[in-house]
PAZAPA-4460 file (N, C-alpha, C; in steps of 0.05 Angstrom, whole numbers, plus 32768, in hexadecimal, padded with zeros to 4 digits):
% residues 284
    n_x    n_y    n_z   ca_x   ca_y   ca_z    c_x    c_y    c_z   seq   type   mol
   8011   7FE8   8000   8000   8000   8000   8011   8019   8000     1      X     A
   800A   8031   7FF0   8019   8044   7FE3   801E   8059   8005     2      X     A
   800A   8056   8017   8013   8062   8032   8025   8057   8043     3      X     A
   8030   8040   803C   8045   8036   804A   805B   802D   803B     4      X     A
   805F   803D   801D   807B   803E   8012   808A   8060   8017     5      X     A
   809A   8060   8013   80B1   8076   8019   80C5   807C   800F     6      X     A
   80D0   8089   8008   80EE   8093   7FF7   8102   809E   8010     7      X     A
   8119   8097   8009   8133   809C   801D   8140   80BB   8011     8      X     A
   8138   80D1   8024   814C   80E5   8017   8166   80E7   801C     9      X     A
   8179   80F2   800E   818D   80F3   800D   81A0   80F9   8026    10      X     A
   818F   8100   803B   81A4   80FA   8059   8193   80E7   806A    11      X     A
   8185   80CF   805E   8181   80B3   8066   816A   80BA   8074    12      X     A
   815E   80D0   8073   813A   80D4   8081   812D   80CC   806F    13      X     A
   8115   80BE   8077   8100   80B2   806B   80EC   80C7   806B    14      X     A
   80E1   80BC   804A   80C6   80D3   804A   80AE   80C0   803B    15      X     A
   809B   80C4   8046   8080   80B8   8037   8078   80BA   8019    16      X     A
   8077   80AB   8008   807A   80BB   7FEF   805E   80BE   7FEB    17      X     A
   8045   80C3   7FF5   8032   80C7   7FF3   8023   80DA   800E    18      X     A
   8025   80F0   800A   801F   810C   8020   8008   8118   801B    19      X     A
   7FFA   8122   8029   7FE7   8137   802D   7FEE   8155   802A    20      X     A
   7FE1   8159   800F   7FEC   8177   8014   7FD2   818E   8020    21      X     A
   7FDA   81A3   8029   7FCD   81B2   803B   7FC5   81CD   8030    22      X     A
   7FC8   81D4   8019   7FBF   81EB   8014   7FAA   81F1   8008    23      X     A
   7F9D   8205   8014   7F85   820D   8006   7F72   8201   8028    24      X     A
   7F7E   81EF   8036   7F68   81E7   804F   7F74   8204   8063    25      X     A
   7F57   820C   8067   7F52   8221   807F   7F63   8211   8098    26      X     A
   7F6E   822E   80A8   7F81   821E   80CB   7F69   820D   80CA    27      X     A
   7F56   821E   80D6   7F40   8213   80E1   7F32   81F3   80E1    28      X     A
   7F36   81EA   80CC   7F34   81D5   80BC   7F51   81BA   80BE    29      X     A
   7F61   81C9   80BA   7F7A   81BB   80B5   7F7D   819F   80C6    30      X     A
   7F7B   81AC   80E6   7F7F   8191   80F7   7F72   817C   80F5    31      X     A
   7F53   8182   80F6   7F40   816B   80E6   7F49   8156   80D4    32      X     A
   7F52   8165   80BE   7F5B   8158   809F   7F75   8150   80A5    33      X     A
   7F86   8154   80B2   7FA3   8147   80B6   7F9E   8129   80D1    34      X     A
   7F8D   8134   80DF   7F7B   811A   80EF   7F6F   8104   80E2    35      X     A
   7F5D   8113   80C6   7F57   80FD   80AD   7F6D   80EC   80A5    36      X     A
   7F7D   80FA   80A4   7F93   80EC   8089   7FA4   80DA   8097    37      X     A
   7FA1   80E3   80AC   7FBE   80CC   80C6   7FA9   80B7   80CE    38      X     A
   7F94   80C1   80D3   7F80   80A9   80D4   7F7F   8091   80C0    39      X     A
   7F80   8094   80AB   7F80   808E   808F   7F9D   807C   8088    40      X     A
   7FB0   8085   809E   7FCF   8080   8099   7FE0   808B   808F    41      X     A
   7FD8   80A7   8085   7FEB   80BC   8078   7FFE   80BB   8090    42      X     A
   801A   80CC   808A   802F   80C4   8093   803C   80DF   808A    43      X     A
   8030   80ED   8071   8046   8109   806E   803C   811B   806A    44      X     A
   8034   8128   807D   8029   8145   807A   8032   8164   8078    45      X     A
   802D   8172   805A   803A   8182   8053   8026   819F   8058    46      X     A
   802A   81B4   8064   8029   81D3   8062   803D   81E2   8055    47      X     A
   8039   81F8   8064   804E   8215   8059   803D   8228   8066    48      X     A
   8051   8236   8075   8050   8256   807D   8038   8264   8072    49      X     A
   803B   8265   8051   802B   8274   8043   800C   8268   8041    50      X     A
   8008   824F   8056   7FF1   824A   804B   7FDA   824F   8064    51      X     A
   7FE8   8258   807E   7FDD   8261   808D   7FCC   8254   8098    52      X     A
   7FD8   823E   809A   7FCE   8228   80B2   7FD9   8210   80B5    53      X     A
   7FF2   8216   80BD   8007   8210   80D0   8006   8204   80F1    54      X     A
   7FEF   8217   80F8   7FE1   8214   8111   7FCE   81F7   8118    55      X     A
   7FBC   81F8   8102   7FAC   81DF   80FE   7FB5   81CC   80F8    56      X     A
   7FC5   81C9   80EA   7FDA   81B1   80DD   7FED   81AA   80F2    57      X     A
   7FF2   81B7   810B   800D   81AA   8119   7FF2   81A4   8130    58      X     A
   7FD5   81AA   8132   7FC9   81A1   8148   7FC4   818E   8140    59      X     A
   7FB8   8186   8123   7FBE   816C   810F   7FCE   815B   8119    60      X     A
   7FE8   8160   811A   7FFD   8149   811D   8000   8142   8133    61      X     A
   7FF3   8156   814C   7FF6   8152   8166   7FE6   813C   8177    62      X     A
   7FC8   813A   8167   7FB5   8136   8171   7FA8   811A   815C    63      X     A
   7FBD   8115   8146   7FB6   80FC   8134   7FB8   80DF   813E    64      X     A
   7FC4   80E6   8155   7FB8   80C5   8165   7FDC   80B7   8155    65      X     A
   7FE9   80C1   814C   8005   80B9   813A   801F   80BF   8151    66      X     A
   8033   80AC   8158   804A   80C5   815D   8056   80D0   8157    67      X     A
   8062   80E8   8157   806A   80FA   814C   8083   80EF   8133    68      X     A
   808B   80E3   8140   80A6   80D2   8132   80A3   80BA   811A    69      X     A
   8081   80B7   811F   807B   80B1   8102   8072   80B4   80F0    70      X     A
   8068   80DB   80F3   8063   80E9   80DE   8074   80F6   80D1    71      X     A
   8070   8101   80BD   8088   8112   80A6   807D   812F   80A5    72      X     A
   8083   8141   80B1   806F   815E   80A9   8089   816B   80A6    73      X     A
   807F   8180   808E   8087   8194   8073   807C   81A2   8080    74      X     A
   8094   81C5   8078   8087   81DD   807C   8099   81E8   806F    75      X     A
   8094   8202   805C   80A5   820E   8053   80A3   8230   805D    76      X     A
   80B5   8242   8055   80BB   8254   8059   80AD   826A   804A    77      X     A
   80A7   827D   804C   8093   8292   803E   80A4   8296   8028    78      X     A
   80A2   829C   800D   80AE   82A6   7FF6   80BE   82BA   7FF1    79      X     A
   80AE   82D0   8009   80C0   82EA   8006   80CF   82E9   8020    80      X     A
   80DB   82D8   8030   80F3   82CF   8038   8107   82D0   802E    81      X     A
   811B   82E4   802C   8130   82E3   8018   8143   82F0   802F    82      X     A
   8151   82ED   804A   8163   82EB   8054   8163   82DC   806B    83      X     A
   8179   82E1   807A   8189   82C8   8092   8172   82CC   80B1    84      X     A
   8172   82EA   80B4   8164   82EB   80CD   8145   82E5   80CA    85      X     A
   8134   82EA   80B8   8122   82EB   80B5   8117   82C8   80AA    86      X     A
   8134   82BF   80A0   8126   82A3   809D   8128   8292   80BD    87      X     A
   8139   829D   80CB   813F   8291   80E5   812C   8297   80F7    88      X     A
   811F   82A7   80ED   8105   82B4   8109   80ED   82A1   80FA    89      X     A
   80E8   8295   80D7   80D5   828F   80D1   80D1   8271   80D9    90      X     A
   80EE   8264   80D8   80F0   824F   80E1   80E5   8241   8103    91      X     A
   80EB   8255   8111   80E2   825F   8125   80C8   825A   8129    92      X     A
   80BA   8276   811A   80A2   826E   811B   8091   825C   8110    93      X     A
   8092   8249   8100   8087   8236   80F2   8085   821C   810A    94      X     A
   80A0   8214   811F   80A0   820C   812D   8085   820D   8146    95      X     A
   808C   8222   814B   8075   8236   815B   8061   822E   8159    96      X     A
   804B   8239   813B   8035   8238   812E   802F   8219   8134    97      X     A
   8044   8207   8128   803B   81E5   8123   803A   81E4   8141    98      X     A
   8044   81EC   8154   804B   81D7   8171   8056   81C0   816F    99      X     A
   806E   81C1   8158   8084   81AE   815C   80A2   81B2   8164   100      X     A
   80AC   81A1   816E   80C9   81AB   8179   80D9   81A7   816B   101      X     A
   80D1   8193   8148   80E4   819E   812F   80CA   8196   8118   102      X     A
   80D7   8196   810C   80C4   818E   80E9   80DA   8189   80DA   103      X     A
   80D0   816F   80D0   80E1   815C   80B8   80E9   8167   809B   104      X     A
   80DD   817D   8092   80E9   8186   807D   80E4   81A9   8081   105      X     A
   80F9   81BF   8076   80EA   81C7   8074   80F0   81D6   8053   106      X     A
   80E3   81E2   8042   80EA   81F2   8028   80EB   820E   8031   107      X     A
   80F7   8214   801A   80F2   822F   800D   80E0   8234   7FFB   108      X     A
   80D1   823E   7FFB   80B5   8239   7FE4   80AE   824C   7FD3   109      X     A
   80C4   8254   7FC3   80CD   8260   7FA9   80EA   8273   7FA7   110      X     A
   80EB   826F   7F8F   810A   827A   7F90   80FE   8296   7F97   111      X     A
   80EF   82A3   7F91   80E1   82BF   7F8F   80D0   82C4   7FA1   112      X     A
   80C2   82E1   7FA3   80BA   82E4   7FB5   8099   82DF   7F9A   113      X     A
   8081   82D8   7FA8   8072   82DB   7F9A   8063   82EA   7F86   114      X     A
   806D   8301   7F87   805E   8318   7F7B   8079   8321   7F63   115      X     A
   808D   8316   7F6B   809F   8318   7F55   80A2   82F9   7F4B   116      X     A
   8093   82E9   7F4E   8091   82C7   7F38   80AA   82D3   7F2A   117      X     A
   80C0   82B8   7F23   80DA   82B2   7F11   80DD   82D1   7F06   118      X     A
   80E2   82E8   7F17   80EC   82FC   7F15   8107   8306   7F16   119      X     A
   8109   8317   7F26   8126   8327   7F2C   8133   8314   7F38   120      X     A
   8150   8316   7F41   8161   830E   7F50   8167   830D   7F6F   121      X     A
   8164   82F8   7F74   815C   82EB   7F90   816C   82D6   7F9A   122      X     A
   8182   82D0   7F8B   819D   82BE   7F89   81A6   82C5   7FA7   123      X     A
   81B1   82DB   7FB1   81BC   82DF   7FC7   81AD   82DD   7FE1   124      X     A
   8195   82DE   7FE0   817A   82DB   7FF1   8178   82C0   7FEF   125      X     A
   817A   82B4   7FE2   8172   8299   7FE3   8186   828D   7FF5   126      X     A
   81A2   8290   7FF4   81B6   8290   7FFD   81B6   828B   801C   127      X     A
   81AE   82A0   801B   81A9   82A7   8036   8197   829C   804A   128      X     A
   817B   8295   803B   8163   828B   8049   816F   826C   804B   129      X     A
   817D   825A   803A   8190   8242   8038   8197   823D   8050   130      X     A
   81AE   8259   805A   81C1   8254   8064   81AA   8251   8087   131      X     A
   8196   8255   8089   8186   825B   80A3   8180   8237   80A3   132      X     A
   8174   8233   808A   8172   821C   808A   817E   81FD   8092   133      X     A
   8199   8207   8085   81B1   81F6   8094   81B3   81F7   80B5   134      X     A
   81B6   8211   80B7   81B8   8210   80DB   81A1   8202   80EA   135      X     A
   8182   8203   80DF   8174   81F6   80EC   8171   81DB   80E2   136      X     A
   8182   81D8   80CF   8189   81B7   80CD   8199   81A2   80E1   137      X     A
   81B1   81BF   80E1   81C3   81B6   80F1   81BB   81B2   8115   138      X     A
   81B0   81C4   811B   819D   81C9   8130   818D   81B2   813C   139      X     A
   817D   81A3   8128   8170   8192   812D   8157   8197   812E   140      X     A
   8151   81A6   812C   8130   81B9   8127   8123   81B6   8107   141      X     A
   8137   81A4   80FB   8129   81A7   80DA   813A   8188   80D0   142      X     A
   812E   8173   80CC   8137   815A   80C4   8147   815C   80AA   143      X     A
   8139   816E   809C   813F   816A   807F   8136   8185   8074   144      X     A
   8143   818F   805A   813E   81AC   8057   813D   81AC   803A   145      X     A
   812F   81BA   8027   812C   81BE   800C   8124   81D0   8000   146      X     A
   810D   81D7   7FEA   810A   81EC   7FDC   80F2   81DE   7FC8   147      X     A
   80E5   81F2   7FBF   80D1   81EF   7FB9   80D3   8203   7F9C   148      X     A
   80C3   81FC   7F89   80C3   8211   7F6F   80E3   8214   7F5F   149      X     A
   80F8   820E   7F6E   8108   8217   7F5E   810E   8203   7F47   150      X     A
   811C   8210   7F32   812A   8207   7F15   8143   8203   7F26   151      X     A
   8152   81F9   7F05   816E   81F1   7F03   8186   820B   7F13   152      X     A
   8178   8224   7F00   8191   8238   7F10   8188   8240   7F29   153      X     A
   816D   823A   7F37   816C   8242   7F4A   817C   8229   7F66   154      X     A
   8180   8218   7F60   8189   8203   7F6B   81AB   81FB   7F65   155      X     A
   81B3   8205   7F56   81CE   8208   7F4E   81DB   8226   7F5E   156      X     A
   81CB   823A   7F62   81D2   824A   7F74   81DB   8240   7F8E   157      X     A
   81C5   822F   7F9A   81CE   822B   7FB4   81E1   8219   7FAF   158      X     A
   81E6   8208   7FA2   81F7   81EB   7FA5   8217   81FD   7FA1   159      X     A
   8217   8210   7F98   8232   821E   7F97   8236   8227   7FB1   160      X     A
   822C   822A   7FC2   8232   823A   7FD4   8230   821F   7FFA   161      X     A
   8216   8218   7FFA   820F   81FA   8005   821F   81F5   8015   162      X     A
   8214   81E9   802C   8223   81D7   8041   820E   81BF   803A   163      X     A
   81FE   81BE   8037   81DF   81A9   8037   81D3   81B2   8021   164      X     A
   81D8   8197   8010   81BF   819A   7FF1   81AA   8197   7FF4   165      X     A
   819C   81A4   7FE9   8178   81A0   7FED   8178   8183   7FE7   166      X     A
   8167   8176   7FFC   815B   815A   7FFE   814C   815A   7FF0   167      X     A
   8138   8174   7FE6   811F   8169   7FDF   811A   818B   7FC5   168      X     A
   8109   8182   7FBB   8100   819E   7FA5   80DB   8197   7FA6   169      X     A
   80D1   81A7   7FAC   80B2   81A3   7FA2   80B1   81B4   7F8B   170      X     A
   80A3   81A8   7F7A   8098   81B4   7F61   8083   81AC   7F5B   171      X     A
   8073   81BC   7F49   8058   81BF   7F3D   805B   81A4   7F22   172      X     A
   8055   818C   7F25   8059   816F   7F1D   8043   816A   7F1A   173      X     A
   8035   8162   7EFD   801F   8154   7EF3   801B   814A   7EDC   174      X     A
   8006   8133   7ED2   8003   8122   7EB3   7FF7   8148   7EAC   175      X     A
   800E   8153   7E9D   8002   816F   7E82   8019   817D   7E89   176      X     A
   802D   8178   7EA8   803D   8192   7EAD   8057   8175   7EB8   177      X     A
   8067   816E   7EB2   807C   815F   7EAD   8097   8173   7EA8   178      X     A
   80A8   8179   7EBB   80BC   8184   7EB5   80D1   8175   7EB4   179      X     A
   80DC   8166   7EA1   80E5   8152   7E97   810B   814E   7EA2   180      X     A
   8113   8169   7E97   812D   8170   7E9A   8136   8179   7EBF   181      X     A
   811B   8186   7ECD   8122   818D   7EE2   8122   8176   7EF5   182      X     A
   810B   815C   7EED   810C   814A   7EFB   8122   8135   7EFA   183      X     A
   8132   8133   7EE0   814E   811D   7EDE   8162   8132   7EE6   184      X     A
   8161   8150   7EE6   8180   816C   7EFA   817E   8152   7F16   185      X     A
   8165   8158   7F25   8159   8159   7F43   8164   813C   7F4E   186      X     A
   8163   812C   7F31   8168   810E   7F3A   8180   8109   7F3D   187      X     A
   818E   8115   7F30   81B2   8115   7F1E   81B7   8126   7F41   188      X     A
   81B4   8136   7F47   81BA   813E   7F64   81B1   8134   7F7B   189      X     A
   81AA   8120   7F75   819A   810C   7F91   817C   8120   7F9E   190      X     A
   816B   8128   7F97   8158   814B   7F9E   8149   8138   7F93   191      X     A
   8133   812F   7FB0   811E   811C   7FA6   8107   8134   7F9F   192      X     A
   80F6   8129   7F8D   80E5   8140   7F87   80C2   8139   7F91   193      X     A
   80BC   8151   7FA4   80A4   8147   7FA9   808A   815C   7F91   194      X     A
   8077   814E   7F84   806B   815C   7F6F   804F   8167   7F7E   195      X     A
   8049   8178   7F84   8030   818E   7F92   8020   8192   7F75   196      X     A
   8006   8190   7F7C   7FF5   8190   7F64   7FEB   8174   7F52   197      X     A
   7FF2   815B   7F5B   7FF2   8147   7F4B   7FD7   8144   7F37   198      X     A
   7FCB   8151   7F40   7FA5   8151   7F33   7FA3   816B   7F25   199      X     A
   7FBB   8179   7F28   7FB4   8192   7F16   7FA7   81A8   7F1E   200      X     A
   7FA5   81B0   7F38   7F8E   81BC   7F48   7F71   81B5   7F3B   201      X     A
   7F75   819F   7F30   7F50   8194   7F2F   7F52   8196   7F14   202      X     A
   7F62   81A6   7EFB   7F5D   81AC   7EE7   7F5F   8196   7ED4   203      X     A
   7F6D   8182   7EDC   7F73   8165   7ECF   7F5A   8159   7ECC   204      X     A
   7F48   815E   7ED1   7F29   8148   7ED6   7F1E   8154   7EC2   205      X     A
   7F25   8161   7EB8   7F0E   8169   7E9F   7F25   8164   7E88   206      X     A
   7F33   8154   7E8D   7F45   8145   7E6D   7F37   8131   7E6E   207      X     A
   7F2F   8132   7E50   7F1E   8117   7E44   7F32   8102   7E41   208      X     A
   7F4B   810A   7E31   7F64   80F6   7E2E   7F69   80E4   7E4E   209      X     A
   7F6F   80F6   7E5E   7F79   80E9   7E7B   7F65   80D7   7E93   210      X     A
   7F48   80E3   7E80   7F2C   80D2   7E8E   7F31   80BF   7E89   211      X     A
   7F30   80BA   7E62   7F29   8099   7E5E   7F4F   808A   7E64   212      X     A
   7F61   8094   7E60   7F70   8085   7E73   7F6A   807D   7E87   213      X     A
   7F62   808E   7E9E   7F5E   8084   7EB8   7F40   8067   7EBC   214      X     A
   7F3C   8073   7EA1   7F20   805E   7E9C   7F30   803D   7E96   215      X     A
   7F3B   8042   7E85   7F42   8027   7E7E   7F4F   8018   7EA2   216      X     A
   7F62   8026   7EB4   7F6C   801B   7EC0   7F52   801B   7ED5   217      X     A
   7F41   8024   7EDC   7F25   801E   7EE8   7F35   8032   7F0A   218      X     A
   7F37   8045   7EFD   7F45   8056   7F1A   7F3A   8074   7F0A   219      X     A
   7F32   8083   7F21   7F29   80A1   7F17   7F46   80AF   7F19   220      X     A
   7F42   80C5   7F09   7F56   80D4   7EFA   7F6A   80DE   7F13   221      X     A
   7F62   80E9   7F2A   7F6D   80EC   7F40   7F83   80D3   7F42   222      X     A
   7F72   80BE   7F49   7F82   80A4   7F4B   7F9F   80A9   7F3B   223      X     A
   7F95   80AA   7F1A   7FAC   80A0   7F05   7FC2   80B4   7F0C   224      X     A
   7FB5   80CE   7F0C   7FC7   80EC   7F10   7FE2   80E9   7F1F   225      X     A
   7FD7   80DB   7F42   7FE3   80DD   7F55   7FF5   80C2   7F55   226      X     A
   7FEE   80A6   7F3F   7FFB   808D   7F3B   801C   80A0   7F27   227      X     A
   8011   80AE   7F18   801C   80B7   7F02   8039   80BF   7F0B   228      X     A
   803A   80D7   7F25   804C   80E4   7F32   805A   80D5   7F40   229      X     A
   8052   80BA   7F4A   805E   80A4   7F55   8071   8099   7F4C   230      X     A
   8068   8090   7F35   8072   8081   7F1F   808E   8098   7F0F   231      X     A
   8087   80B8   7F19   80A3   80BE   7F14   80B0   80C0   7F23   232      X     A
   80B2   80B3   7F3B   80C3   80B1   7F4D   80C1   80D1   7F6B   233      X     A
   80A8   80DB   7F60   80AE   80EB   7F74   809C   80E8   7F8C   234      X     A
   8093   8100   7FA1   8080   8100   7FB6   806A   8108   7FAE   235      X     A
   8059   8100   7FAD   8039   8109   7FA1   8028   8112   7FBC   236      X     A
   801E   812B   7FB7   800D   813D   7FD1   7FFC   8149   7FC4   237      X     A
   7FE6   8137   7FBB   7FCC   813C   7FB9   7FC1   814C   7FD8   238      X     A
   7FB0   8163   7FCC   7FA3   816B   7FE1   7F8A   8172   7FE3   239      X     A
   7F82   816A   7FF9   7F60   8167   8003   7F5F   8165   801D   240      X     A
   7F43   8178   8030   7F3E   816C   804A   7F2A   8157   8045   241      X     A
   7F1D   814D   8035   7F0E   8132   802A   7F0C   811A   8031   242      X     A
   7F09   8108   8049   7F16   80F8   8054   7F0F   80DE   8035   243      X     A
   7EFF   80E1   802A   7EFD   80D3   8015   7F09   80D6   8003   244      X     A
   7F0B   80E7   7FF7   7F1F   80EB   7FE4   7F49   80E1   7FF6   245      X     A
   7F49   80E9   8010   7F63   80DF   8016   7F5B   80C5   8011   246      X     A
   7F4D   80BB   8016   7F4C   8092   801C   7F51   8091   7FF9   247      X     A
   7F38   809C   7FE1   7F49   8095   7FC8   7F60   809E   7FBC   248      X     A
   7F6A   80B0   7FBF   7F86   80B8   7FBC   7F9C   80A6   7FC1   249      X     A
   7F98   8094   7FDA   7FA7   8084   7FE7   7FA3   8066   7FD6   250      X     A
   7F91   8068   7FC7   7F8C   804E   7FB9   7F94   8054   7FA2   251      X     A
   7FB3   804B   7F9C   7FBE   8053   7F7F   7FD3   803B   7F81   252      X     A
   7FCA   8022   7F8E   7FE3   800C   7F81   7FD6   7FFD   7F6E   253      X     A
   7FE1   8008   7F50   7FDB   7FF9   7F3C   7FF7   8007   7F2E   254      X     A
   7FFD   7FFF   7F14   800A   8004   7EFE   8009   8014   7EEE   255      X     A
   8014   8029   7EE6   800D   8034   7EC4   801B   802D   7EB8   256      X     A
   801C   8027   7EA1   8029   8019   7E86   803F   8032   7E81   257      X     A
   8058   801C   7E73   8064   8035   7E71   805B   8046   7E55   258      X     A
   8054   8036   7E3F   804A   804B   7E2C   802A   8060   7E3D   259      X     A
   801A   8054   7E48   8010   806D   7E5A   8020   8083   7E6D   260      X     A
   802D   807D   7E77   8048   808B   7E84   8056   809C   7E6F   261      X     A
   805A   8093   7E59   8069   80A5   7E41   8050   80BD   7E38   262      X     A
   8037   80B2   7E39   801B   80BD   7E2B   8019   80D7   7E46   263      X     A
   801B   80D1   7E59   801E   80E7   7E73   8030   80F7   7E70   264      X     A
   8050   80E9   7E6F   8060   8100   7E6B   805E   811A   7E5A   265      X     A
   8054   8112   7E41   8054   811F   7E25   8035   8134   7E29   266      X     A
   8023   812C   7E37   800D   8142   7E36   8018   8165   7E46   267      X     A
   800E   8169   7E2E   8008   818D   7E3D   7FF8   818C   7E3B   268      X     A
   7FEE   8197   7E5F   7FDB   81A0   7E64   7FDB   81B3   7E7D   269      X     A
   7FDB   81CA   7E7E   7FE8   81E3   7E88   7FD1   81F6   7E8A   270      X     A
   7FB5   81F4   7E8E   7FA6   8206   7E89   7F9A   8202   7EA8   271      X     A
   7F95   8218   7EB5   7F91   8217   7ED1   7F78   821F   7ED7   272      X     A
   7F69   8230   7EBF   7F5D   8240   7ED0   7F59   8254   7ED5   273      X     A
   7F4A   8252   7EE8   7F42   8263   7EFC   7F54   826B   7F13   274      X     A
   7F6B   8255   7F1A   7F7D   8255   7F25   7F93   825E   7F1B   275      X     A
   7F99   8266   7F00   7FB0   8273   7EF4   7FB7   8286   7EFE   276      X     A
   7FAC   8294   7F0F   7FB0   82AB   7F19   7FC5   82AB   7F30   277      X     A
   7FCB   8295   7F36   7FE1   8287   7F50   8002   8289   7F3D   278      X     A
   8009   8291   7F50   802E   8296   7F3F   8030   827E   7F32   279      X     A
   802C   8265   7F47   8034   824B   7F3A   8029   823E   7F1A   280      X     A
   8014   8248   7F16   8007   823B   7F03   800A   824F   7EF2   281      X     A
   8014   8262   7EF3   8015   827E   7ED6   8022   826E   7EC5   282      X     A
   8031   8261   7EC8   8041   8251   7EAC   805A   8263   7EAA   283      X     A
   8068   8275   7EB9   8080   827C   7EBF   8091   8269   7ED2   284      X     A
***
């Protein structure tokens, strides 16, 4: 069962390769739905600073009936974080917010600040927010530490400079949005990749092509979406407070063919929406 396999990152911590992601669920809400999902047997629960409920999600982990030591919780750092003190007070407070005395990963969650998406120059800021990172690695307050959104040069910045390579990269990973080259850089550097979005923010369900696939394998499109990201080797964090939808999400041990696997790679499908309006999905 896909809740009790795991990938080894690159400083020998284990991570669930099948997580809950948290955004878009109200605080208010959060603990509930992270109570669902541990109920359920989830094992890796992912936030961020920016999603503003941090609070609910660490009462989540507190109160999931789980011990602490055998869940995986993600939190990343606000975007417009771009120096040493300010990432050291955020780190701080993320701790705080969750009511934990560390968290297993944490990112940086864009090279940029959001309102400048793949803009100006932020190389030296990034640098810097890294170097906070390392200390609370080193510290023991942060298992494992990574980055989120960045490309090739944004990740070649830090590795020049580095005491600790990013373990991990989250990126925007789905059957229409396949970043082909970034995902064999990430692998070639040991940078396991966890893919946020596996369903497309919902926009995948209205492909006729990716229905009757999921048809033939007798699994709904969610299912194939989230088998799909598997099958490239990364962390798949479908997200929902849904306790039903977590239980089918979690039901994805089957196969895709590799010529279906080749048929996934090769779709573009990049249209968001209503949601285009999110840095991530502008197609910058």
């Amino acid at each position: 069962m896909i809740l009790n396999e795991a990938y080894t990152l690159a400083n020998g911590v284990s991570i669930p390769k099948l997580g809950l992601g948290t955004w878009f669920i109200d605080d208010d809400r959060a603990a509930q739905a992270v109570r669902d999902a541990v109920g359920l047997g989830y094992r890796n629960i992912d936030t961020a600073q920016a999603y503003g409920n941090e609070r609910g999600v660490g009462e989540g982990v507190r109160t999931g009936g789980t011990a602490r030591d055998g869940l995986f919780v993600s939190t990343k750092l606000a975007a417009e974080i771009k120096d040493y003190d300010r990432a050291v007070a955020a780190i701080d407070g993320s701790l705080e917010a969750l009511g934990l005395e560390y968290v297993d990963l944490v990112l940086i969650h864009s090279p940029q600040p959001w309102a400048d998406f793949r803009g100006g120059d932020y190389a030296e800021g990034n640098r810097e927010a890294w170097r906070a990172l390392e200390d609370a690695h080193a510290a023991g307050t942060v298992r494992s530490i990574g980055v989120s959104n960045f490309q090739r040069r944004d990740i070649e910045n830090l590795l020049a400079s580095c005491t600790v390579k990013p373990h991990v990269n989250q990126l925007l990973v789905h059957a229409g949005n396949t970043p082909a080259e970034l995902l064999a850089y990430c692998e070639g550097e040991d940078i396991l990749v966890e893919a946020y979005s596996p369903i497309a923010h919902g926009e995948i369900l209205k492909n006729p092509d990716v229905g009757a696939m999921a048809e033939r394998y007798r699994v709904t499109v969610p299912q194939l979406c989230i088998r799909y990201t598997l099958q490239l080797g990364t962390v798949s964090l479908p997200k929902t407070a849904n306790p039903e939808h977590m239980r089918s999400n979690a039901e994805v041990d089957f196969t895709i063919s590799d010529e279906d696997m080749d048929a996934l790679r090769d779709l573009d499908a990049r249209d968001y929406g209503e949601h285009s309006m999110f840095p991530v999905y502008s197609g910058r």
